[in-house]
C-alpha positions in Angstrom: 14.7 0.7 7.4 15.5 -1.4 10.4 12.9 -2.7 12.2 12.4 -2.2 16.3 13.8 -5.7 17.4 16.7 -5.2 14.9 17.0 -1.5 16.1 17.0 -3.2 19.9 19.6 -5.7 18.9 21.5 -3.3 17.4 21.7 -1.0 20.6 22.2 -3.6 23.0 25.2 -4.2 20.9 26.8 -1.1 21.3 25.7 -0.1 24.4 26.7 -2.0 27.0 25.0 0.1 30.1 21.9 -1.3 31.1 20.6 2.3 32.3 21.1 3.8 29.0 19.2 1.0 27.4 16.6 1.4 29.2 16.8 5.3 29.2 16.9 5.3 25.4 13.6 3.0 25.3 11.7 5.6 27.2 12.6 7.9 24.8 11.5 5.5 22.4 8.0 5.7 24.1 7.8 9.2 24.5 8.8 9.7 20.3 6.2 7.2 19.1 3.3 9.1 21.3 4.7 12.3 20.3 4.7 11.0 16.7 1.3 10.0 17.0 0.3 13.5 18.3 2.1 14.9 15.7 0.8 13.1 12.7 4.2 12.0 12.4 5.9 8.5 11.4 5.5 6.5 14.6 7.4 3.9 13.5 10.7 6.3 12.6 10.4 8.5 15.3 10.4 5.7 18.0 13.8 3.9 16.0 15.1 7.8 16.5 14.2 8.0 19.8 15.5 4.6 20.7 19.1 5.3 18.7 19.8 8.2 19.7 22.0 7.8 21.9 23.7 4.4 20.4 27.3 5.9 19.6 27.7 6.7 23.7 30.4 4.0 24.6 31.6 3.9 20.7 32.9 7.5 21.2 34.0 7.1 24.4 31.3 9.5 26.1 32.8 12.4 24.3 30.3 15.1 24.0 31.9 16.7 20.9 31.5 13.3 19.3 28.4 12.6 20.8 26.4 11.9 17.8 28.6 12.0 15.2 29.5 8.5 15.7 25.7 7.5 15.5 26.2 9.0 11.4 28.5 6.1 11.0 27.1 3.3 13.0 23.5 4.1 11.5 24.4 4.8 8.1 21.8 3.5 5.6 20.2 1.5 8.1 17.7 4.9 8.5 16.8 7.6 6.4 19.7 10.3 6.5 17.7 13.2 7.8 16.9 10.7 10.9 20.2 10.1 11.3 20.7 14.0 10.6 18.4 14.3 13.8 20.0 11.8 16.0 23.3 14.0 15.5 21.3 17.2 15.5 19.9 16.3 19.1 23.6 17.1 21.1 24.7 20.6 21.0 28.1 20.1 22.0 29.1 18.2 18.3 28.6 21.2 15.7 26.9 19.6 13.7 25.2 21.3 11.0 22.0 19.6 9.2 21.2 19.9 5.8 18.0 19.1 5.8 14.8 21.3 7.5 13.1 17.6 8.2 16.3 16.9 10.9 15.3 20.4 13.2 11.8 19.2 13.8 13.0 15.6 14.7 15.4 16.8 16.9 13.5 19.3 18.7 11.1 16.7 19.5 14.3 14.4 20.3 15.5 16.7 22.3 12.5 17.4 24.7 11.7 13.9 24.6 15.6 13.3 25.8 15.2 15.4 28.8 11.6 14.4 29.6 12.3 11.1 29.9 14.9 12.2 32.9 12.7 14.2 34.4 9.6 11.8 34.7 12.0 9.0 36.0 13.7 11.3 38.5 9.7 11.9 39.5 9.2 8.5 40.2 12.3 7.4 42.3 11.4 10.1 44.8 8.0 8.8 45.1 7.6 6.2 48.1 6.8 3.6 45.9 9.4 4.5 43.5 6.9 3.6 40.9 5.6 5.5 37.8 2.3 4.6 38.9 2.4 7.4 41.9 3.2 9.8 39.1 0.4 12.5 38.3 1.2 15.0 34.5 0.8 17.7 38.1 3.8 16.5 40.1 5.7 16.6 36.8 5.2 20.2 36.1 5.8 21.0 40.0 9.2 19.3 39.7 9.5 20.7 36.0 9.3 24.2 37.6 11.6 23.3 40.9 15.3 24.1 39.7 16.9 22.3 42.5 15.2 19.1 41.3 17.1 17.0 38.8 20.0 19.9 38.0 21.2 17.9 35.1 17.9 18.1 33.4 17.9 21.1 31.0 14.2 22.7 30.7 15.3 24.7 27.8 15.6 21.5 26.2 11.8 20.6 26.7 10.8 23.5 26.3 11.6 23.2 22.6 8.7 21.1 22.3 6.3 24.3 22.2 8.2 25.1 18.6 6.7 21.7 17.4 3.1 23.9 18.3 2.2 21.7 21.9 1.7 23.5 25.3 4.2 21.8 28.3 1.0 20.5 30.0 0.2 18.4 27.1 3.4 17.1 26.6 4.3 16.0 30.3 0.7 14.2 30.3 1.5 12.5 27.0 5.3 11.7 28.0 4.1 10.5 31.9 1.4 8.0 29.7 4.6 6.4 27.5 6.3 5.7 30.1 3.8 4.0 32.4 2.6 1.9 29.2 6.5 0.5 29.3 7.1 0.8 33.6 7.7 -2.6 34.0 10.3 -3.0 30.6 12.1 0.5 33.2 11.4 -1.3 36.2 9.5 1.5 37.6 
């Protein structure tokens, strides 16, 4: 298995947008404490969480490849029911898993996906425009506000209550990663 610098290396490589980076190391943060939680591999969830999305400029931001070119990038560098999750964790690909171990990484995946967005888009409305403002509270509020952050799909969090943890829990735990890496985001 690769480890996280090599991981890092390795998405820096292929993805050449700065924000992404950065957006795919706070999901990073928000897999390893969601791991943790869990009782789950720290280690593999956080590579999961920071590949996941990896294959964006290699398949030319095509949602219905979206994924799929993360099987071939990744292959034997990660278990295949991680990379199973990876591809698992956009709808828009068909892709089917064969193993039951991919759902429950990629529901996590997912939730932590559209977390991430929704804690960052927190923080650049606060004055400071620092994580630091941000309470788990102001989360849920804008969690809850529809006309705040459109893009972000709460159906997608959501799916964190199949993995048996309330939405409460998980913006605290989410809003905590992130601030432990605010100055890697620059927030």
């Amino acid at each position: 298995m690769l480890s996280r610098t090599e991981a890092h290396t390795l998405l820096t490589q292929y993805l050449k947008d700065g924000r992404m980076v950065k957006h795919c190391v706070a999901v990073e943060a928000i897999m390893r404490v969601l791991a943790r939680e869990l009782e789950e591999d720290e280690e593999l969830w956080g590579l999961i969480g920071l590949l996941h999305d990896i294959d964006y400029d290699h398949v030319g931001r095509n949602p219905s490849r979206h994924g799929l070119g993360a099987l071939e990038l990744l292959k034997g560098l990660l278990p295949d029911y991680a990379l199973e999750a990876i591809a698992l964790h956009n709808e828009h690909n068909a892709f089917k898993p064969s193993s039951e171990g991919a759902v429950k990484i990629s529901q996590a995946l997912r939730a932590s996906d559209h977390l991430s967005g929704l804690i960052v888009a927190t923080a650049l409305v606060m004055p400071s425009k620092r994580l630091s403002e941000v309470r788990a509270e102001t989360v849920a509020r804008k969690f809850k506000s529809r006309d705040f952050a459109r893009n972000i799909d709460r159906n997608r969090i959501m799916e964190v209550e199949k993995l048996g943890m309330n939405l409460e829990d998980f913006f605290s735990l989410g809003l905590e990663a992130l601030k432990s890496i605010a100055g890697e985001l620059n927030l």
